[in-house]
Structure formats: structure tokens, C-alpha cells
DSSP file (Angstrom, degrees, kcal/mol; ACC not computed):
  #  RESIDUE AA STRUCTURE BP1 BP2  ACC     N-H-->O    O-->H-N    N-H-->O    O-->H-N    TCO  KAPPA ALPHA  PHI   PSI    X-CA   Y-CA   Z-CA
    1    1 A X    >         0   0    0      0, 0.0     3,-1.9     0, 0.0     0, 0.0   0.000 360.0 360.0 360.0 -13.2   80.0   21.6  168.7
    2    2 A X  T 3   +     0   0    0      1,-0.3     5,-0.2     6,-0.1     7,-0.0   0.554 360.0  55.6 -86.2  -7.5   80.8   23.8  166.0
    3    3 A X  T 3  S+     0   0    0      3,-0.1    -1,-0.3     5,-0.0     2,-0.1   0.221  89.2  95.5-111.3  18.7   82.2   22.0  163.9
    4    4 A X  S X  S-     0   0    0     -3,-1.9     3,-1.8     1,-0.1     4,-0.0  -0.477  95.2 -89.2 -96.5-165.5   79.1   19.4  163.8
    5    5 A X  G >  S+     0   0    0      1,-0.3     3,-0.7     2,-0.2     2,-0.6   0.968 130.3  38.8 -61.6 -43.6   76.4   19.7  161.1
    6    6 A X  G 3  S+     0   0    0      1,-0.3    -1,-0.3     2,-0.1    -3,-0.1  -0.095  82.0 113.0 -95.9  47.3   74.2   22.2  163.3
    7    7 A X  G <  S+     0   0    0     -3,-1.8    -1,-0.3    -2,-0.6    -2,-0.2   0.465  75.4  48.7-100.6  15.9   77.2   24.0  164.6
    8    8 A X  S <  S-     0   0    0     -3,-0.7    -1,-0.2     2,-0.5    -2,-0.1   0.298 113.5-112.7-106.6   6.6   76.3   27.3  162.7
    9    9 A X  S    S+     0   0    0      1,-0.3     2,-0.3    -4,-0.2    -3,-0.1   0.627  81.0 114.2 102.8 -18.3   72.8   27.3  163.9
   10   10 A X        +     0   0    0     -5,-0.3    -2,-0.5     2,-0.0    -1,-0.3  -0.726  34.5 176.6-123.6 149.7   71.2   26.7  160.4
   11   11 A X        -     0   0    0     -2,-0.3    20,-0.1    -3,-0.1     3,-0.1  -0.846  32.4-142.2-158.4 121.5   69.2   23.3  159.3
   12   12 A X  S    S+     0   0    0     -2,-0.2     2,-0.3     1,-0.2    19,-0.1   0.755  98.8  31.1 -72.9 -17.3   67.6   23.3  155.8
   13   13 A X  S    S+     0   0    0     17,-0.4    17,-1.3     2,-0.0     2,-0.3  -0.985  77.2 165.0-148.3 122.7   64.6   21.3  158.0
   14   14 A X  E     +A   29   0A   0     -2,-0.3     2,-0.4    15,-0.2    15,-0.2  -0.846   6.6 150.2-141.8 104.4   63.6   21.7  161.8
   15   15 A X  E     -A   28   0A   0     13,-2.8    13,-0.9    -2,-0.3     2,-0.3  -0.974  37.6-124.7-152.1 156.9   61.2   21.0  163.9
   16   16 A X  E     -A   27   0A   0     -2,-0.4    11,-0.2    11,-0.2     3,-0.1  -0.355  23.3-172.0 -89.7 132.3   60.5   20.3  167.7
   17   17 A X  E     -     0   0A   0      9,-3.0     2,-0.3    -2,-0.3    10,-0.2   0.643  48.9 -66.5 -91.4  -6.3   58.8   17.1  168.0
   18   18 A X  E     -A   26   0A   0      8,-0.8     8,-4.5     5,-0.0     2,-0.4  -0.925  53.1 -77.5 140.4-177.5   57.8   17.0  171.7
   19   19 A X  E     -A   25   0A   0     -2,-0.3     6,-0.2     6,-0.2     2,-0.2  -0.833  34.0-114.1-119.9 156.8   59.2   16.9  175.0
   20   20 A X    >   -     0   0    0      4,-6.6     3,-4.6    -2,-0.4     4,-0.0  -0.547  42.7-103.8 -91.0 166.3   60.7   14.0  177.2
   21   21 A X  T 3  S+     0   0    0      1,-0.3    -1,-0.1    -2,-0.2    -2,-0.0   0.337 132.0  60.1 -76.3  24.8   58.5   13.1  180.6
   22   22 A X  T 3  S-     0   0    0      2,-0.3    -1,-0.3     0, 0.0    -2,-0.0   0.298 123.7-114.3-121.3   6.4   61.5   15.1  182.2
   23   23 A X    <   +     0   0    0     -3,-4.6     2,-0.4     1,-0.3    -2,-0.2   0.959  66.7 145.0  62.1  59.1   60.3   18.4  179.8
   24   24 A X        -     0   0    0     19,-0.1    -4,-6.6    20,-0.0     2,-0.4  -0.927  53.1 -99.6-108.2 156.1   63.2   18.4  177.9
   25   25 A X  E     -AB  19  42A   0     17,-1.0    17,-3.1    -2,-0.4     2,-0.5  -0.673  20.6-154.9 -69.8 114.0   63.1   19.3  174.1
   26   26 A X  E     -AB  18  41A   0     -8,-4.5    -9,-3.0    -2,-0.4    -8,-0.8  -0.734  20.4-178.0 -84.0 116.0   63.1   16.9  171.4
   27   27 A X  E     -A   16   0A   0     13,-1.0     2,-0.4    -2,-0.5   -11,-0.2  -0.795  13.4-168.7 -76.5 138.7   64.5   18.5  167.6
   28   28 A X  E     +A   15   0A   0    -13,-0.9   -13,-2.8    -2,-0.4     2,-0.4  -0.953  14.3 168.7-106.8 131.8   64.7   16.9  164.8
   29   29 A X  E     -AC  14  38A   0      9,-2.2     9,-3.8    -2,-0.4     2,-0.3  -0.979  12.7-163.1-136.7 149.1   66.8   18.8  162.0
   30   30 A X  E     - C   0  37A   0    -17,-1.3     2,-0.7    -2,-0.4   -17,-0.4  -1.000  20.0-151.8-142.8 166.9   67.8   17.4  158.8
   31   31 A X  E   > - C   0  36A   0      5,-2.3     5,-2.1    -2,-0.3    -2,-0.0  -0.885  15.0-175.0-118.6  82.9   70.6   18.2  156.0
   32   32 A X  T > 5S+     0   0    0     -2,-0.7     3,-2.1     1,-0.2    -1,-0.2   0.953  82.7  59.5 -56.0 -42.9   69.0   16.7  152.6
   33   33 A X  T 3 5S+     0   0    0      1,-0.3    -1,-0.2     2,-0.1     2,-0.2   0.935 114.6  33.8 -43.5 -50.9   72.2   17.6  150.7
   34   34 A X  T 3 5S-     0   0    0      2,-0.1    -1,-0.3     1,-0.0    -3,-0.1  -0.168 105.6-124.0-108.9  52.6   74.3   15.5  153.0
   35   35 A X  T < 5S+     0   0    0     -3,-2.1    21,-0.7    -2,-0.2     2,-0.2   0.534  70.3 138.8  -3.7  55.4   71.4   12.5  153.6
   36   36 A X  E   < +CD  31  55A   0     -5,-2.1    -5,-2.3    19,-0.2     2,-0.4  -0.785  31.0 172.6-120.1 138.4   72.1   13.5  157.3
   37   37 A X  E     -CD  30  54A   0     17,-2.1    17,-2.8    -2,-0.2     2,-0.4  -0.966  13.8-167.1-151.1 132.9   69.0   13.8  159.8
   38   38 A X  E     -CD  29  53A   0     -9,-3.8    -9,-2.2    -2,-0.4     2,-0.5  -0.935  14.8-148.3-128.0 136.6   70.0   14.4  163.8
   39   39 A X  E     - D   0  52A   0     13,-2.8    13,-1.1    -2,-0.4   -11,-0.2  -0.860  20.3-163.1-114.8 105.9   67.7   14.1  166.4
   40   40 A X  E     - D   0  51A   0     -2,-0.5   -13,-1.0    11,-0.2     2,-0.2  -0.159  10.5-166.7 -62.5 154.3   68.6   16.9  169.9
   41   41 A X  E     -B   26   0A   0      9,-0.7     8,-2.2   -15,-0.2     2,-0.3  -0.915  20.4-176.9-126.0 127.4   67.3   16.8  173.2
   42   42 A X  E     -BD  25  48A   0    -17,-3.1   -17,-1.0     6,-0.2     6,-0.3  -0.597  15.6-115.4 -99.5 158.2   68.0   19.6  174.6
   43   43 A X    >   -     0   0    0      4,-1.8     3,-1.5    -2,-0.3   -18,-0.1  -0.352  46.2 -85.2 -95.6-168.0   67.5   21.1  178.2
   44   44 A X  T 3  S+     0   0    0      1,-0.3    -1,-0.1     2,-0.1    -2,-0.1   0.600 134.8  45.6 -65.5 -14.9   65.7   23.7  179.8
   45   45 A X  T 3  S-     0   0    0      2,-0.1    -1,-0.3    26,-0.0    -3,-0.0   0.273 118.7-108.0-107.7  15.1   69.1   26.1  178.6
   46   46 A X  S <  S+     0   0    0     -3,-1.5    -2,-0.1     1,-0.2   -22,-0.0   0.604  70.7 151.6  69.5  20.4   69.0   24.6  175.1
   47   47 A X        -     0   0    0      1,-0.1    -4,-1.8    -5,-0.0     2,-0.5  -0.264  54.5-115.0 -70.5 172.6   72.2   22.6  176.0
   48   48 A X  E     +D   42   0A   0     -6,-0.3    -6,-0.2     1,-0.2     3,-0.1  -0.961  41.3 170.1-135.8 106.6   72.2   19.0  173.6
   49   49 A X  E    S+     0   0A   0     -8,-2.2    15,-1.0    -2,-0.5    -1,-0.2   0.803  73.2  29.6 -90.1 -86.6   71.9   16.1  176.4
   50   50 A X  E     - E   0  63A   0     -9,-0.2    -9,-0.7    13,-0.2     2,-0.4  -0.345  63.8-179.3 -79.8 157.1   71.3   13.8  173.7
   51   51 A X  E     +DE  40  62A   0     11,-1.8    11,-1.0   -11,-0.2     2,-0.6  -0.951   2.5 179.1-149.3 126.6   72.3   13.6  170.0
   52   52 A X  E     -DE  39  61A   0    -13,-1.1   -13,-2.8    -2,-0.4     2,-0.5  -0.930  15.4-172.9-129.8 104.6   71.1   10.3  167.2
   53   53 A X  E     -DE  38  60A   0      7,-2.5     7,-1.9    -2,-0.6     2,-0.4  -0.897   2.3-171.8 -84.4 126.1   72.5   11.2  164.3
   54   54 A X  E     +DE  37  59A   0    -17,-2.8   -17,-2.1    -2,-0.5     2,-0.2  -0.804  15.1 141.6-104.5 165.7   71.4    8.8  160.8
   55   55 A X  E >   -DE  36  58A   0      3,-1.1     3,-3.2    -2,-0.4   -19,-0.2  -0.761  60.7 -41.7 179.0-178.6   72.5    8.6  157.6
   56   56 A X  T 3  S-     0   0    0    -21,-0.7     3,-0.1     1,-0.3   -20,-0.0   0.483 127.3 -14.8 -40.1 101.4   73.2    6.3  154.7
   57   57 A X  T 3  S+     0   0    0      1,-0.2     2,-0.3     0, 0.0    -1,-0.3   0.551 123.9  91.9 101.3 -10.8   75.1    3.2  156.5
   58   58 A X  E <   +E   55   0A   0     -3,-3.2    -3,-1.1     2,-0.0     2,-0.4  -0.842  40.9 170.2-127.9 115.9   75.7    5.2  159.8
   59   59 A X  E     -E   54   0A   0     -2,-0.3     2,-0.4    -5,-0.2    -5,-0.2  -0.941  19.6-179.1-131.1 127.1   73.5    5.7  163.4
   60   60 A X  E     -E   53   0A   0     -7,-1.9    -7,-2.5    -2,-0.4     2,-0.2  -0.987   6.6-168.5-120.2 130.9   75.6    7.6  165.9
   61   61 A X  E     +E   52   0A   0     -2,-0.4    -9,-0.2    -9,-0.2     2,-0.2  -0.841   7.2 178.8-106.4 161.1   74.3    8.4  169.7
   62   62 A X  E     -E   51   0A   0    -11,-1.0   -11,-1.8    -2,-0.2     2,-0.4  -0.854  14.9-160.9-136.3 166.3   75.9   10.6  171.9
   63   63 A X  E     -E   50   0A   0    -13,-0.2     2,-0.3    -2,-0.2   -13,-0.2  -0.954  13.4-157.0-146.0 135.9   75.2   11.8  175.5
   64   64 A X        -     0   0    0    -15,-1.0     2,-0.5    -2,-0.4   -14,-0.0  -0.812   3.3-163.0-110.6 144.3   76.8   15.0  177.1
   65   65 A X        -     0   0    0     -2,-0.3     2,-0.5     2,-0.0   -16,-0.0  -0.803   5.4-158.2-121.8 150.5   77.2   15.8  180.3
   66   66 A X        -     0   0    0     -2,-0.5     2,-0.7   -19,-0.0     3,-0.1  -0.991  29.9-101.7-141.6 148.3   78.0   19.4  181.9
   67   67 A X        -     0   0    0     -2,-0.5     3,-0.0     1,-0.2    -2,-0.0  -0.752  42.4-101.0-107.2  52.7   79.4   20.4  184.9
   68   68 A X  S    S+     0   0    0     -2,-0.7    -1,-0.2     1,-0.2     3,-0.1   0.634 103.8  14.6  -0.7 133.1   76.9   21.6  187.9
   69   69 A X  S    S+     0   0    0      1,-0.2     2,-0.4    -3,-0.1    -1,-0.2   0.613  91.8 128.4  75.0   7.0   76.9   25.4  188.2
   70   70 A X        -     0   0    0     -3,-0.0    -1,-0.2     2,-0.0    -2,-0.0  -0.934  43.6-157.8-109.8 103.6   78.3   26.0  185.2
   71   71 A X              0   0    0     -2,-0.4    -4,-0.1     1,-0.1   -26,-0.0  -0.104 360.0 360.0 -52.0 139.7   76.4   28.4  182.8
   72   72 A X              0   0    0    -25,-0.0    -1,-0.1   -27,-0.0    -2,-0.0   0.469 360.0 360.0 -39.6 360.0   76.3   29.2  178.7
């Protein structure tokens, strides 16, 4: 994860848009410099269940999974 856009933690634009009907957190950050805009959902530990990144020509999703019982 560190090596994605929002792997140091900084996003020139951020903001939580809502929750999903399971209360997980919806993000949206985007990176005008690199016409990159990601939308998280993160869970109750801030881990990123879901990931739609856009930009010019480009939409990538992803889904993550973790491991029962397993902690940050």
C-alpha cells in the first residue's frame, strides 16, 4: 500500500462522503497534479475494503480481503 498514491497518508483533496448500509467509510481523495481521484471504503479499523481509482483513460477497482483475527 505504500507505494500507491495515498501510501504516505497525504491527499492534496479529502473528504468522507458517507457510509455504506454496512457503516463502513466512504473517502474520496484526489491528486490534481497527477489527474488521479480514488475513491476508499474503509472499515471500522480504517483498513481499504474497496479502492476505484480514475484518471485520464484509466478506472481501476480493487477489493482486499484480510485475514480473520488478524490486527493493524
Amino acid at each position: 500500500m505504500e507505494s500507491e498514491l495515498y501510501g504516505s497518508g497525504v491527499a492534496s483533496q479529502a473528504v468522507i462522503v458517507g457510509r455504506t448500509t454496512d457503516g463502513d467509510i466512504i473517502l474520496r481523495v484526489g491528486f490534481p497534479a497527477e489527474l488521479v481521484q480514488a475513491e476508499l471504503v474503509l472499515d471500522g479499523e480504517h483498513r481499504i475494503l474497496r479502492e476505484t481509482l480514475t484518471a485520464p483513460y484509466h478506472l481501476i477497482t480493487r477489493t482486499f480481503g484480510y485475514p480473520r483475527g488478524v490486527k493493524r
